[in-house]
N, C-alpha and C positions, 0 to 999 in steps of 0.2 A: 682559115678557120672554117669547118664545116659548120652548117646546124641542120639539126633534125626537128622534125615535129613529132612528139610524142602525145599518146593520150594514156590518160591517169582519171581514172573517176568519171569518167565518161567526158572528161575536157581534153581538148587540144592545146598541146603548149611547145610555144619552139623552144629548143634550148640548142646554146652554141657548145661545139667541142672541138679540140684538134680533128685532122684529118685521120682518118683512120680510125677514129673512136667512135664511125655512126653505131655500128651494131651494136658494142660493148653497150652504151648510151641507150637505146633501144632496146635490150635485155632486160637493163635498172631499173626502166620504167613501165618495161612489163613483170615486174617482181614486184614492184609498187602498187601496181594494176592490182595483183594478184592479192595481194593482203588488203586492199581497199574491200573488192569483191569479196575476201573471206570476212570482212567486218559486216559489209551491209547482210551476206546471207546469215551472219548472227541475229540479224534484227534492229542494227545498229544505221539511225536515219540523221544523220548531222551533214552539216553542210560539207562543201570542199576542204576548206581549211583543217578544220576539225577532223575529216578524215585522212587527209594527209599527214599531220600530225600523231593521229593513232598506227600509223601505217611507220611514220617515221623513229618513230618510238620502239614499237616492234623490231625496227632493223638497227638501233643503238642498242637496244638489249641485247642481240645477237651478238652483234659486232664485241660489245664488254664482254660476252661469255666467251668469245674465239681469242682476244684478246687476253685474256687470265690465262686460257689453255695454252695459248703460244707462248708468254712467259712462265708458266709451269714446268712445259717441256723444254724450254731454252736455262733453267736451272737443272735442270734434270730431273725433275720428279715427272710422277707419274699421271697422266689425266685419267681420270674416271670417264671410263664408254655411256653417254648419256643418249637416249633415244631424240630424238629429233620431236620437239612439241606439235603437235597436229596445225595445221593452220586455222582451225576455228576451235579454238581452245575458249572456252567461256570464260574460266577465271583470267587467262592473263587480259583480255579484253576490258574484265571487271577493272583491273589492276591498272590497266592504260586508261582508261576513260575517268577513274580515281586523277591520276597524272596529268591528263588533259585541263579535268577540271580546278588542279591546285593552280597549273601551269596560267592557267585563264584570269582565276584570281589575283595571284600574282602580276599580271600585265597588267588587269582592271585598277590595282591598287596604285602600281606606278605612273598610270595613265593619269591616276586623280590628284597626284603628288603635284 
């Protein structure tokens, strides 16, 4: 088992992978990097957590919209050509940081249970 040290947020972090999977690895968490950075140049100052979080959100959103497409085409219907959203889109930010915060709540209330 390989590991790499990646940085994300301007932190270092090893993470283990099979052999072979350093760069693949290294890519993820320079795409992670990347929406980290497009949060904070929004103006967006929250800790690691928090922005990891926004960042991971962003790529579950993604992933359900590739997901839908894949089972649309694997029925046979048609996908609609949608443009690729900007990386510093204001509202979905607004929309993740909404999400963050229910998400937070949520934990704070089970924490109190």
């Amino acid at each position: 088992m390989a590991q790499v040290t990646v940085r994300v947020g301007g932190y270092s972090h090893p993470v283990a992978c099979q052999d072979g999977q350093e760069r693949h690895l290294t890519e993820m968490a320079a795409e992670v990097d990347r929406r980290i950075g497009a949060l904070k140049a929004m103006g967006m100052q929250f800790g690691e957590t928090r922005m990891l979080l926004l960042a991971a959100l962003q790529l579950a959103d993604e992933t359900s919209d590739l997901q839908s497409e894949v089972s649309a085409l694997k029925a046979g219907g048609a996908v609609a050509a949608t443009p690729a959203a900007p990386a510093t889109d204001p509202a979905l930010a607004a929309r993740l940081l909404r999400v963050a915060e229910a998400i937070e709540n949520i934990a704070a209330t089970l924490e109190g249970a």
